[in-house]
C-alpha positions in Angstrom: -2.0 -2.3 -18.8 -4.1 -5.0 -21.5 -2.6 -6.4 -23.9 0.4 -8.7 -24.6 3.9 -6.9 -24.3 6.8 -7.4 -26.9 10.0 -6.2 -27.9 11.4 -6.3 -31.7 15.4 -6.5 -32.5 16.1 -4.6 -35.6 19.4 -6.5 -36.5 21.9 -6.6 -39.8 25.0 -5.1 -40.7 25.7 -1.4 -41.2 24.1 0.5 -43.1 21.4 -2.3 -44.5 18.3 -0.2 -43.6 17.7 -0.8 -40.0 17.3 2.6 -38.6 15.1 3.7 -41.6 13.2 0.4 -41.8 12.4 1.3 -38.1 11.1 4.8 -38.9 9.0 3.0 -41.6 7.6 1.4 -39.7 7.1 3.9 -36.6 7.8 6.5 -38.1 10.1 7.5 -35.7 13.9 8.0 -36.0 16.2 6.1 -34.0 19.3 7.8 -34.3 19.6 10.2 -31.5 22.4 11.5 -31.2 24.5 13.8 -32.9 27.8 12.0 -34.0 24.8 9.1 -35.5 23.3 11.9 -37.7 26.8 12.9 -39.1 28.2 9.3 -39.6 24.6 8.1 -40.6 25.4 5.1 -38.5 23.6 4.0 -35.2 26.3 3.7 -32.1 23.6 3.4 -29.3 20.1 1.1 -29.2 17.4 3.4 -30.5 14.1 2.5 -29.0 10.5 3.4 -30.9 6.7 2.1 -30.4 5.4 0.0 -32.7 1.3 0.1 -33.3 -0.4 -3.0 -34.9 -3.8 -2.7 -36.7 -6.1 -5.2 -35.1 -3.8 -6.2 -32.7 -3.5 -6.3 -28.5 0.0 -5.9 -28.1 2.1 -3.4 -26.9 5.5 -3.5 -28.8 8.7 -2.0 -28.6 11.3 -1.9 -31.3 14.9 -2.2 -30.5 17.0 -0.8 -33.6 20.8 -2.2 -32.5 23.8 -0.9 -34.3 25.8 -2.8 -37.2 29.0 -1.5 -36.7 31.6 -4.0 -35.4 32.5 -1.5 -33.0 29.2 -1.5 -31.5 28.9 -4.9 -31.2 28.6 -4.8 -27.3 25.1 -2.3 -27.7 23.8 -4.9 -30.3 24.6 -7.7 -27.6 22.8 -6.0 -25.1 19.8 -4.9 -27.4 18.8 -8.1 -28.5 19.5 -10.4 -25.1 15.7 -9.5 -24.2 14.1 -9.5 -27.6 11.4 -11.8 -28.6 11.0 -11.5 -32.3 14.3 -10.7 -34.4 14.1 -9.1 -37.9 17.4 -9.6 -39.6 17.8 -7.2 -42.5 19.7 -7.5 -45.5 20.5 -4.7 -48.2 19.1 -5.9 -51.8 22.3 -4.3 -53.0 24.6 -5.7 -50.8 23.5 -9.7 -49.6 25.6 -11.3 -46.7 27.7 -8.9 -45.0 30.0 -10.0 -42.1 27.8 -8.2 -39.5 25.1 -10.1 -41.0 27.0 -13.3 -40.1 28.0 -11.9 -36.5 24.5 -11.0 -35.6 23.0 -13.9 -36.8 25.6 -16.5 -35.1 24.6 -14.1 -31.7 21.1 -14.3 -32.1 21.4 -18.2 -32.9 23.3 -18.9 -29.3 21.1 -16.3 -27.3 18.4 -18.5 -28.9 16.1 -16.0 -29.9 13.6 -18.2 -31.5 11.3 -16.1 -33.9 12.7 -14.3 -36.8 12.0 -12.6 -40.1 14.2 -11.6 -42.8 13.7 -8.4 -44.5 15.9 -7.9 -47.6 15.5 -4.1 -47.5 16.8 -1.8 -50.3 14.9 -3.3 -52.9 13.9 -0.4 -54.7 18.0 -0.2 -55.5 18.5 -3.5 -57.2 17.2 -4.8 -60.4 15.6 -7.7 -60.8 18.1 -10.1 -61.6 20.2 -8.8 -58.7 17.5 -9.4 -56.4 16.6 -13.2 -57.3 20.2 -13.7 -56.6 20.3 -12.1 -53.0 17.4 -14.0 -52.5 18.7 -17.2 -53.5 21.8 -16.5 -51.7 20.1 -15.7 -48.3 17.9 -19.0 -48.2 21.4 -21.1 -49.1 22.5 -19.2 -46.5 20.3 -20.1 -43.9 19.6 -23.4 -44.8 22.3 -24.0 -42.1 21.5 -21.6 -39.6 19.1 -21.5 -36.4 16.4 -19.4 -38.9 16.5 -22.0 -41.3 12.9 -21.7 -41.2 11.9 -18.4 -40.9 9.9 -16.2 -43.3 11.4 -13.8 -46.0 10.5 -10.2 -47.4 11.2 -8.0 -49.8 11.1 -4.5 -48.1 11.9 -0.8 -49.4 11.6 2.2 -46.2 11.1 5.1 -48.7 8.5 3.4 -51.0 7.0 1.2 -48.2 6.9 -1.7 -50.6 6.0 -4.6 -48.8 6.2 -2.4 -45.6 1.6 -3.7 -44.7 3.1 -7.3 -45.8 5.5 -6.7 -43.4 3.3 -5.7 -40.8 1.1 -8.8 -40.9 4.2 -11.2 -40.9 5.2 -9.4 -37.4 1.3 -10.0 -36.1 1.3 -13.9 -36.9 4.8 -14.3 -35.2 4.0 -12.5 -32.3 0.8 -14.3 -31.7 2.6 -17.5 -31.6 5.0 -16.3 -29.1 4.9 -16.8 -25.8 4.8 -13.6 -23.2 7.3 -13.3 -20.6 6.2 -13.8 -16.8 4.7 -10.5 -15.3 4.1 -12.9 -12.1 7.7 -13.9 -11.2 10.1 -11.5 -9.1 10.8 -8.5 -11.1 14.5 -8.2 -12.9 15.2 -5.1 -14.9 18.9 -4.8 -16.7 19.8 -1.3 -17.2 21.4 -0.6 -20.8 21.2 2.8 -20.7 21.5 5.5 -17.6 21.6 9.3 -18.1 20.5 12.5 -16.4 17.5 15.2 -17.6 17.4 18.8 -16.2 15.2 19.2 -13.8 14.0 15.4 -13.7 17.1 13.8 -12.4 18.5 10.1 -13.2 17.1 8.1 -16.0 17.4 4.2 -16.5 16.3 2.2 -18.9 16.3 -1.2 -19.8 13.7 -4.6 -21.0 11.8 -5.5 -18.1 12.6 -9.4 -18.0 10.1 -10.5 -15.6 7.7 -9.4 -13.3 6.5 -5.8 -12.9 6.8 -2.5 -11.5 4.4 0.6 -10.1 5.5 3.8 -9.7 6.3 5.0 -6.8 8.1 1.2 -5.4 11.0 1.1 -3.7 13.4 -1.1 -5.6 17.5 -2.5 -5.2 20.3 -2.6 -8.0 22.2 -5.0 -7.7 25.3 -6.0 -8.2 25.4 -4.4 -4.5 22.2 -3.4 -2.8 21.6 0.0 -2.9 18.0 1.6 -2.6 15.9 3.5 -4.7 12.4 4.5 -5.5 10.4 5.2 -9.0 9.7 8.4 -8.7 8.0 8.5 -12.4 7.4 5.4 -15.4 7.2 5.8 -19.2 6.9 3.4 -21.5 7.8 5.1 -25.0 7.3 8.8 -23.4 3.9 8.2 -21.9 4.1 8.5 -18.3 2.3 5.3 -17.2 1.4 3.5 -13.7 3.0 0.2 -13.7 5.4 -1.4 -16.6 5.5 -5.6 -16.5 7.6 -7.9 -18.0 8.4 -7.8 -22.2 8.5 -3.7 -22.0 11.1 -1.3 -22.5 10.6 1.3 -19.8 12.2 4.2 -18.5 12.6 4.8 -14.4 12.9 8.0 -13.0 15.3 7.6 -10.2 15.2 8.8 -6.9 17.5 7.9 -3.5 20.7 6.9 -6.2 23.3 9.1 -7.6 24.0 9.0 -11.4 27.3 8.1 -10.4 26.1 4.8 -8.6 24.4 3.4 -11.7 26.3 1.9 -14.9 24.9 -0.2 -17.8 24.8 -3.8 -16.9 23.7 -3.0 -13.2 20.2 -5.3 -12.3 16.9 -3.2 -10.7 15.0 -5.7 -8.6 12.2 -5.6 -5.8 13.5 -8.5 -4.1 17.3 -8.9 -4.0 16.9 -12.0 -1.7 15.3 -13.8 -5.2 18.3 -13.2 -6.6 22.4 -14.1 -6.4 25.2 -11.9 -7.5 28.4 -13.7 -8.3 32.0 -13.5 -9.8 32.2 -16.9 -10.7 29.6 -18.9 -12.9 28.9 -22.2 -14.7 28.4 -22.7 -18.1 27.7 -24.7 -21.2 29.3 -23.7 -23.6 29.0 -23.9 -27.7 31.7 -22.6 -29.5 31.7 -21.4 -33.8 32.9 -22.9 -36.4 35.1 -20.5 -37.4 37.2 -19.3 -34.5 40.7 -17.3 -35.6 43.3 -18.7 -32.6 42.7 -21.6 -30.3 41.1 -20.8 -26.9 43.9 -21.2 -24.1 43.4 -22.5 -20.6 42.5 -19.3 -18.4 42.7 -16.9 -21.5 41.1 -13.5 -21.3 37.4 -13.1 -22.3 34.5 -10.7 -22.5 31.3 -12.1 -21.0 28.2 -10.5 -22.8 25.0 -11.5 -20.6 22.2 -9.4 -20.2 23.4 -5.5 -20.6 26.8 -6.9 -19.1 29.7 -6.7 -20.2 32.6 -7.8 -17.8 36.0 -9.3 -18.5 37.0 -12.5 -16.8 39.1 -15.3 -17.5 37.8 -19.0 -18.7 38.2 -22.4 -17.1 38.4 -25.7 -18.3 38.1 -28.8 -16.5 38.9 -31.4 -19.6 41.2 -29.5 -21.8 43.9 -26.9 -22.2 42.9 -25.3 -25.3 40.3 -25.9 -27.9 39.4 -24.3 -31.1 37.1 -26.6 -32.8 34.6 -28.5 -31.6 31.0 -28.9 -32.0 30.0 -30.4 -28.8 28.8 -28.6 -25.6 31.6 -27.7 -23.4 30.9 -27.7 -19.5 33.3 -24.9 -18.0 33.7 -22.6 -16.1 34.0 -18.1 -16.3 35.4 -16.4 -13.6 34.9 -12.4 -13.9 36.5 -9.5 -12.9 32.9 -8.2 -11.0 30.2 -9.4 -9.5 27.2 -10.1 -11.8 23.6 -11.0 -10.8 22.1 -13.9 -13.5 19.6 -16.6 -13.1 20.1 -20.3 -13.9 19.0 -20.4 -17.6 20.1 -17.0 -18.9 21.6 -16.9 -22.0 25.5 -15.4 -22.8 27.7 -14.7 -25.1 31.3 -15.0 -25.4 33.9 -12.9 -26.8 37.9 -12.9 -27.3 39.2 -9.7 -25.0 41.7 -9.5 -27.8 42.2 -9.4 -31.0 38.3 -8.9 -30.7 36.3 -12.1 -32.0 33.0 -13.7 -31.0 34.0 -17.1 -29.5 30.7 -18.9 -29.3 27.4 -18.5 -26.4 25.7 -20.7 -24.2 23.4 -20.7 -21.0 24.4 -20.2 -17.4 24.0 -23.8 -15.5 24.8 -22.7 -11.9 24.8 -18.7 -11.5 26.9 -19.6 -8.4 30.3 -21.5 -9.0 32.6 -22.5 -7.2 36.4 -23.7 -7.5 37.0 -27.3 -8.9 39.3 -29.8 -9.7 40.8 -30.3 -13.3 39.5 -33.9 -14.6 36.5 -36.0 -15.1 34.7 -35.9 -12.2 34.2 -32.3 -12.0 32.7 -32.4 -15.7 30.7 -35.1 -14.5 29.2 -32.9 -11.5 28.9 -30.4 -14.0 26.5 -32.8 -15.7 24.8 -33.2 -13.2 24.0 -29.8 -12.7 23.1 -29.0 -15.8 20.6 -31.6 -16.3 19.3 -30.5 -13.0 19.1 -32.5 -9.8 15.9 -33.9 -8.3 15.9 -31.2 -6.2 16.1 -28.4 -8.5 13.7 -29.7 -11.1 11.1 -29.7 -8.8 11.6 -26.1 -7.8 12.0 -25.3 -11.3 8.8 -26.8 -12.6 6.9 -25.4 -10.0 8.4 -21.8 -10.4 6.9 -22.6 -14.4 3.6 -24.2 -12.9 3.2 -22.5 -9.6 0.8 -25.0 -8.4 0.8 -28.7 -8.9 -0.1 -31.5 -6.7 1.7 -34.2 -5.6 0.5 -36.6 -9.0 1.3 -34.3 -11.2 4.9 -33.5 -10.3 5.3 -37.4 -10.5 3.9 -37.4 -14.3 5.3 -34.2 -15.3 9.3 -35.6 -13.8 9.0 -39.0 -14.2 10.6 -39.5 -10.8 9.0 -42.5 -8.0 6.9 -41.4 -5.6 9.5 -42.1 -3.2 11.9 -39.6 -4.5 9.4 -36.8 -4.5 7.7 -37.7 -1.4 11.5 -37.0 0.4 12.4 -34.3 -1.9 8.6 -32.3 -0.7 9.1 -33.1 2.7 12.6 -32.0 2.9 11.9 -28.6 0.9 8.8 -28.2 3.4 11.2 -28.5 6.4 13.6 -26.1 4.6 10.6 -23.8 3.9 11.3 -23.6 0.5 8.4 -25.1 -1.0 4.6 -25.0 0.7 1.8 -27.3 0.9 -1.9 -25.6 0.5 -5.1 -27.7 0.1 -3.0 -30.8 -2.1 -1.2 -28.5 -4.4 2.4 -27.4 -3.5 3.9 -24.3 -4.5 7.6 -22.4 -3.8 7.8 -20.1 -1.1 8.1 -17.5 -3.9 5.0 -18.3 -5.2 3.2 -17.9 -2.0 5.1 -14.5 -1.1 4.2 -13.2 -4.5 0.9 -14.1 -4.4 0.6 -12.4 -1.3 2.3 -9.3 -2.2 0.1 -9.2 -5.4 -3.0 -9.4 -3.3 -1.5 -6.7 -0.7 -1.1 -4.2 -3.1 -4.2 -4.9 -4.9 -5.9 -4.3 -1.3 -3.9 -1.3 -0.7 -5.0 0.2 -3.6 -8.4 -0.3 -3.3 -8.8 0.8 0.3 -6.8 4.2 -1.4 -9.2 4.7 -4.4 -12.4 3.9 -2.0 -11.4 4.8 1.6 -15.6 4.9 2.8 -15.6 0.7 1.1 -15.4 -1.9 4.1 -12.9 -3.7 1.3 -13.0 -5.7 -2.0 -15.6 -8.1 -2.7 -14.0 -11.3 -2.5 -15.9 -13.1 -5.5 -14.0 -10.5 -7.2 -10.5 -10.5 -6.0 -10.9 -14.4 -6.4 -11.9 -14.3 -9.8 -8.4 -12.0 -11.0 -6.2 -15.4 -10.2 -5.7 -18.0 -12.2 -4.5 -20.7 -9.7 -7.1 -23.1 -7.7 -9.8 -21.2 -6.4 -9.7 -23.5 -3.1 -6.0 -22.7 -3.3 -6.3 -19.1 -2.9 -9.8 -19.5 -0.4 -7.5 -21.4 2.0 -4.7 -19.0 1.7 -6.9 -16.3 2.5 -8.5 -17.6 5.3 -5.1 -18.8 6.9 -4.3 -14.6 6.1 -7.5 -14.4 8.6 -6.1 -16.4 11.2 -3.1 -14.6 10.9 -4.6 -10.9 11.4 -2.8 -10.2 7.8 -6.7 -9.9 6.8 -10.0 -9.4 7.9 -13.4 -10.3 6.5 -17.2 -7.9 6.8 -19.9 -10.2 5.3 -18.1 -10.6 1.6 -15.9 -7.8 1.9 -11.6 -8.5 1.7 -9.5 -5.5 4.1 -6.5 -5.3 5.2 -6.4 -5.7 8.8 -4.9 -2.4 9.3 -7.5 -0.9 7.3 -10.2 1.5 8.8 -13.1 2.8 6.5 -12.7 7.0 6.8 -14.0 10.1 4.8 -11.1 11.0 2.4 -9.1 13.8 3.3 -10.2 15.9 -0.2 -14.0 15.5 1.1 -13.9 15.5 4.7 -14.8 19.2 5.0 -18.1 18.7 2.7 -18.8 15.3 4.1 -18.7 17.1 7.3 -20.9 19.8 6.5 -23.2 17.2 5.1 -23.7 15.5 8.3 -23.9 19.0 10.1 -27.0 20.1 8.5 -28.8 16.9 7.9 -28.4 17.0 12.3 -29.9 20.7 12.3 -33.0 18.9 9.9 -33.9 16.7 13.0 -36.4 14.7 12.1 -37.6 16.5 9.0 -34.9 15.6 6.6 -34.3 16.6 3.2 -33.7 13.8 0.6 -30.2 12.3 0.7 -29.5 13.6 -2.6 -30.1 17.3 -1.9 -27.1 17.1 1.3 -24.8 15.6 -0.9 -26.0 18.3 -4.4 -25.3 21.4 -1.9 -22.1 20.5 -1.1 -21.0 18.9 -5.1 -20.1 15.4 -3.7 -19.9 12.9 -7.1 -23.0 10.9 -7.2 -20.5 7.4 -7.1 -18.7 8.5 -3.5 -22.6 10.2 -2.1 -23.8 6.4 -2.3 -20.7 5.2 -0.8 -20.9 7.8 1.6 -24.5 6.8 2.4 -23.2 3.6 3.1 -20.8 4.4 5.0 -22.7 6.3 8.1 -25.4 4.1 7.9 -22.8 1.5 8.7 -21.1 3.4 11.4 -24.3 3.8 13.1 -24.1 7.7 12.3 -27.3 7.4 10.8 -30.6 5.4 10.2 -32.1 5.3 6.9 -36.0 6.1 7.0 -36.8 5.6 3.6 -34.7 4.7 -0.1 -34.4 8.7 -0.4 -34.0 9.6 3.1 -31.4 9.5 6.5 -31.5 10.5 9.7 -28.6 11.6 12.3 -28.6 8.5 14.8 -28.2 11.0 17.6 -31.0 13.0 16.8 -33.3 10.1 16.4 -32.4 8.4 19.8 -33.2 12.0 21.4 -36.3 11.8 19.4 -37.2 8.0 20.2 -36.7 9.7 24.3 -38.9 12.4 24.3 -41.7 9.9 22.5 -40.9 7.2 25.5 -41.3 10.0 28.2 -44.5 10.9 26.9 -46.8 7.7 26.1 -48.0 5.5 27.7 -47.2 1.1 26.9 -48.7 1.6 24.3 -49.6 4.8 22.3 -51.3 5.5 19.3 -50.0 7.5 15.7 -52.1 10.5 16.7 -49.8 10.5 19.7 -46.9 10.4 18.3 -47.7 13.1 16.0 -48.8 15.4 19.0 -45.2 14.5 20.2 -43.5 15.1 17.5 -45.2 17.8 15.2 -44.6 15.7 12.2 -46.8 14.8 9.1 -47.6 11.6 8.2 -44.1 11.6 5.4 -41.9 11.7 8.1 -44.7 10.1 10.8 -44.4 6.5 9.0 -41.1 5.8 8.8 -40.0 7.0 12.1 -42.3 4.7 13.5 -41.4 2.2 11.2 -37.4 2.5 12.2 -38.5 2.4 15.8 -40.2 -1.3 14.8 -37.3 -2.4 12.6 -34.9 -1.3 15.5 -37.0 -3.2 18.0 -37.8 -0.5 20.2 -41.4 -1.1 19.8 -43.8 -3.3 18.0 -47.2 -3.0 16.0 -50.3 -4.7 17.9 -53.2 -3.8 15.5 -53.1 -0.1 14.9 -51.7 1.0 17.9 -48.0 0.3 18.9 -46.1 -1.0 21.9 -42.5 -0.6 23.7 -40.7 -3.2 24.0 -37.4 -1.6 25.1 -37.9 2.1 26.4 -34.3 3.6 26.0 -31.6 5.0 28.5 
């Protein structure tokens, strides 16, 4: 799909004008279900497109619910958001679901926001200077210190094209996720339809999926297949990373699946774990102190688990503005990623502790004191080793000089740390530029499925043109010739003049035009010699003009056929029978007039019949007569 994908948090506390700010802009309504119509509150994420004038984007709306009771949807609404707008009732200023959401969104880090005071049409003047005022003091000391405000009203649409345009400019400074890297898919919501089966859906993270790919969830590894995607209720072919899509799901019971679960199409890319490591940045204004090994809720993701937390330097703490390195160890499984982003909640009496980001999604039991926080340290800043495999999962390909400059490590310490990752197989050396095993395999999964597809929409095509398949990546050209002709060597590809197959591949008539195809090649055989123009088989039998020239192609190719002129072809069989009974019946060399005695042709056929017997070397001109040169079998 073009374009640049994007999904929008609608956040605030109840009843501030999220929902119908949403339909104002979308003009769709969020709230779905019953008991939200009657309470006028939203309990579940409500999902709408959003369209942009002049704009390539494809953007999704996420409208998450204020209620402090539904705190653990808004958690899992915004943890894949990439633009935030925080509203805030004209009548009603800082709320404390404001404050919640925005201390959430501040430790998931969600970088770009707006403020939308909504409601404005409800508050006079006066009143609305001092909401105003109050918000920016308000901010001042927040993580959107920074970011843009707007006065807003859903019924009137004041300020709803301002609005608009402020969304356009932050989204085309934001960054898009990476449709390249192995694709991750939490699942926040799961439910069945009548006659369609299992539902899913979730924010794609990263990478991508087509329908009709076998996929795993994890935690566990069962397997599935996408039977049908929709992006927003348009059935589409593939959905990447940055879009909210919805799976049809076939091979897995509705029973098996359960918000927080992970689709991926690669589980060994991925770990699943009980136990991980943290860093840890706790609010201001916690209640009760935080106890060695007290009960928490774990927000990452769609998750939700409850686990226990570990210190390593303390038994308790309730202030302190300093990371903390520690440690949470759940009551499940979950599958993260070094990096991700979490939040942390008291199991009870139910409070927002403070967030952080996942240093090591695999833990491991440690001793109380200072050396384990100094480990800890160490992981989190990354060793050697993993900041090279890091960087090159960002970069993909680097070579060697560049991994020096971009780390600031010797020469030494990278030429060990390559060759040790080489002998692990890990990381892969191609023409001066390393890459991660990762990167080759995607690349060459990419390319695989691009191939497949290709050979599926043109079955009678010896492949792709490689020019072209070279030009749709953006790493080094020589990069990507080397790898594919080390897939050559291999027998993963194989190569016809400038044409890319797989080496399984066989050029065939596609089943839906076999039949005509056939009858094509039938009667052009009882024409002999005397052929009709290409154009005419191919009318007769309603074969699209695009698949008669590939067609054409093809059984000239195969040696089916010879072409004697732009317009015309002949069956190869009937011309050899022809090129038999001329041989048996002239002399070394023979004249036109006896060829046409042989052959009861007129001179439109005469010509380039002798012409292909020339070209194919069966004969040769000498003046105005002609001469064999190879009399056949």
């Amino acid at each position: 799909m073009a374009g640049k994908n994007y999904t929008i948090g609608m956040a605030g506390h109840i009843d501030h004008g999220k929902t119908s700010l949403t339909k104002a802009l979308t003009n769709i309504d969020t709230d779905r279900l019953k008991e939200e119509k009657e309470r006028n509150i939203s309990i579940e994420l409500g999902f709408a497109p959003l369209k942009l004038k002049g704009a390539n984007f494809h953007v999704s709306i996420i409208d998450v619910p204020g209620h402090e009771r539904f705190i653990r949807q808004m958690i899992a609404g915004v943890a894949g958001i990439d633009l935030v707008i925080i509203t805030i009732a004209a009548d009603e200023g800082i709320m404390p679901q404001t404050k919640e959401h925005i201390d959430i969104l501040s430790l998931l880090q969600v970088e770009r926001a707006i403020i939308a005071i909504t409601k404005v049409d409800k508050a006079d003047e006066e009143l609305l200077e001092l909401v105003i005022d109050d918000v920016r003091q308000y901010m001042k000391d927040t993580h959107f210190h920074d970011a843009p405000m707007l006065c807003v009203d859903s019924l009137s649409e004041k300020g709803i094209p301002e609005l608009e345009e402020q969304i356009v400019k932050e989204l085309e400074q934001t960054p898009i996720r990476n449709a390249k890297n192995p694709f991750r898919m939490p699942i926040d919501q799961v439910f069945t339809l009548k006659g369609v089966g299992t539902i899913v859906r979730g924010t794609i993270y990263d990478g991508a999926i087509q329908k009709g790919e076998p996929f795993y969830v994890l935690p566990g590894q069962q397997m599935g297949k996408a039977r049908q995607l929709q992006v927003h209720h348009e059935e589409v072919n593939a959905a990447s990373a940055g879009q909210r899509a919805a799976i049809n799901v076939v091979g897995i019971d509705r029973e098996e699946l359960e918000r927080g679960d992970v689709f991926v199409k690669n589980p060994k890319y991925f770990d699943q774990s009980d136990t991980i490591d943290v860093s840890l940045k706790l609010l201001n204004d916690i209640q009760t102190p935080i106890k060695q090994r007290a009960p928490i809720k774990l927000h990452t993701g769609a998750n939700e688990v409850y686990g226990k937390i570990v210190f390593f330097d303390r038994n308790k703490v309730q202030q302190d503005s300093n990371e903390i390195l520690c440690q949470i160890r759940l009551q499940k499984p979950i599958v993260v990623n070094r990096g991700d982003r979490f939040i942390l909640r008291r199991a009870t009496p139910v409070e927002t502790l403070g967030g952080g980001w996942i240093i090591n999604p695999v833990g491991e039991k440690y001793k109380f004191g200072p050396k384990t926080i100094e480990q800890l340290q160490q992981v989190k800043e990354g060793s050697p080793e993993t900041l090279v495999k890091q960087l090159l999962n960002e970069e993909k390909w680097l070579e060697r000089h560049e991994l020096i400059r971009k780390l600031s490590l010797d020469e030494a310490t990278i030429d060990q740390l390559l060759h040790d990752l080489e002998q692990l197989g890990e990381v892969v050396y191609v023409h001066q530029h390393y890459a991660t095993a990762i990167t080759l395999e995607t690349l060459w999964n990419d390319i695989e499925t691009r191939l497949t597809e290709f050979h599926q929409e043109h079955p009678l095509k010896e492949g792709m043109n490689k020019p072209e398949l070279l030009q749709l990546y953006d790493g080094p050209k020589k990069v990507i010739e080397e790898l594919l002709n080390q897939w050559l060597k291999d027998k993963q590809l194989k190569q016809s003049q400038q044409y890319l197959s797989l080496y399984t591949f066989t050029p065939h008539l596609p089943s839906q035009w076999k039949k005509r195809m056939g009858n094509v090649l039938e009667q052009m055989k009882l024409d002999q010699i005397q052929v009709k123009e290409w154009e005419e088989y191919v009318l007769n039998e309603s074969i699209p003009a695009e698949l008669a020239n590939d067609f054409k192609a093809y059984v000239i190719r195969e040696k089916s056929a010879y072409p004697l002129s732009e317009k015309h072809v002949i069956n190869a069989q009937v011309f050899l029978e022809k090129v038999k009974e001329l041989s048996e019946q002239t002399d070394e060399y023979f004249t036109l007039s006896d060829a046409k005695d042989v052959w009861g042709v007129s001179r439109k056929y005469l010509i380039p019949l002798l012409e292909l017997l020339d070209e194919l070397q069966y004969t040769e001109r000498v003046d105005r007569d002609r001469r064999w040169l190879c009399r056949p079998n």
